[in-house]
C-alpha positions in Angstrom: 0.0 0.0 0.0 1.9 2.8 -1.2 1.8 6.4 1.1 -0.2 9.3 0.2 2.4 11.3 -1.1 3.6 8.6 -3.2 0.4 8.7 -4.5 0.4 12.4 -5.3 3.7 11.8 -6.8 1.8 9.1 -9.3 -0.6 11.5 -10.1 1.7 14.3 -11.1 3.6 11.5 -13.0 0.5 10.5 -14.8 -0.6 14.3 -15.2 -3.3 13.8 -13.3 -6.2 16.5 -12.5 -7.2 17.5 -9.1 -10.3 16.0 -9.4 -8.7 13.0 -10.7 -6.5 12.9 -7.9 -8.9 13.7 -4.9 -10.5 10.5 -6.6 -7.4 8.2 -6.3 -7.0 9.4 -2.5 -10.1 8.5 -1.8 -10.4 5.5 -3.4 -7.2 4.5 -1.8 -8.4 5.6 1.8 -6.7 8.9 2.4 -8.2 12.1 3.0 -8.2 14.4 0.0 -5.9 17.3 -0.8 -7.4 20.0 1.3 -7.3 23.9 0.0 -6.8 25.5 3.9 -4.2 23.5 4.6 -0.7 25.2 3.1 1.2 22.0 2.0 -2.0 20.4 0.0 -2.6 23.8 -1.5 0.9 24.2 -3.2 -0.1 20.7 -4.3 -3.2 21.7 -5.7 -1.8 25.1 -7.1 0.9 22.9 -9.6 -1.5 20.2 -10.2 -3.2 22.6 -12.0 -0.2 24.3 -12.9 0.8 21.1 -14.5 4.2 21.4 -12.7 6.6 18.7 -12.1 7.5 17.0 -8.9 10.8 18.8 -8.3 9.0 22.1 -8.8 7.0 21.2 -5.9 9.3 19.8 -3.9 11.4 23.4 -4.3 8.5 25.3 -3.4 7.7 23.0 -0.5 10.9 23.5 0.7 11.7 27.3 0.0 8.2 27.2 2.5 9.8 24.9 4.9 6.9 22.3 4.7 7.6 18.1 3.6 9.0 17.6 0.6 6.8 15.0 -1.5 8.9 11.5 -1.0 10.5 12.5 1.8 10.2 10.8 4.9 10.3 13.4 7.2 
């Protein structure tokens, strides 16, 4: 059963919508990608964005939040 963040890391890998993706996480038992929480919202903003992982993972990190992947 893989984490939720490797499954947001699918879904940017698959180029995946949000909609698409709040469905996976659901489907796979997680709690959707949430707008009022700070992490999930950068995640949101380049899903739609259609960014790539390590542009996330920068602005995760310039924001001092979890990278995606990491296990911190």
């Amino acid at each position: 059963m893989p984490s939720r963040d490797k499954l947001i890391c699918l879904c940017f890998g698959m180029k995946l919508t949000v909609e698409e993706t709040q469905q996976l996480l659901k489907a796979a038992g997680f709690a959707p990608l949430y707008p009022k929480n700070r992490r999930d919202s950068i995640i949101i903003y380049a899903l739609n964005n259609g960014d790539e992982i390590m542009s996330v993972d920068i602005t995760l990190d310039k924001a001092g939040l979890k990278l995606l992947g990491s296990s911190k």
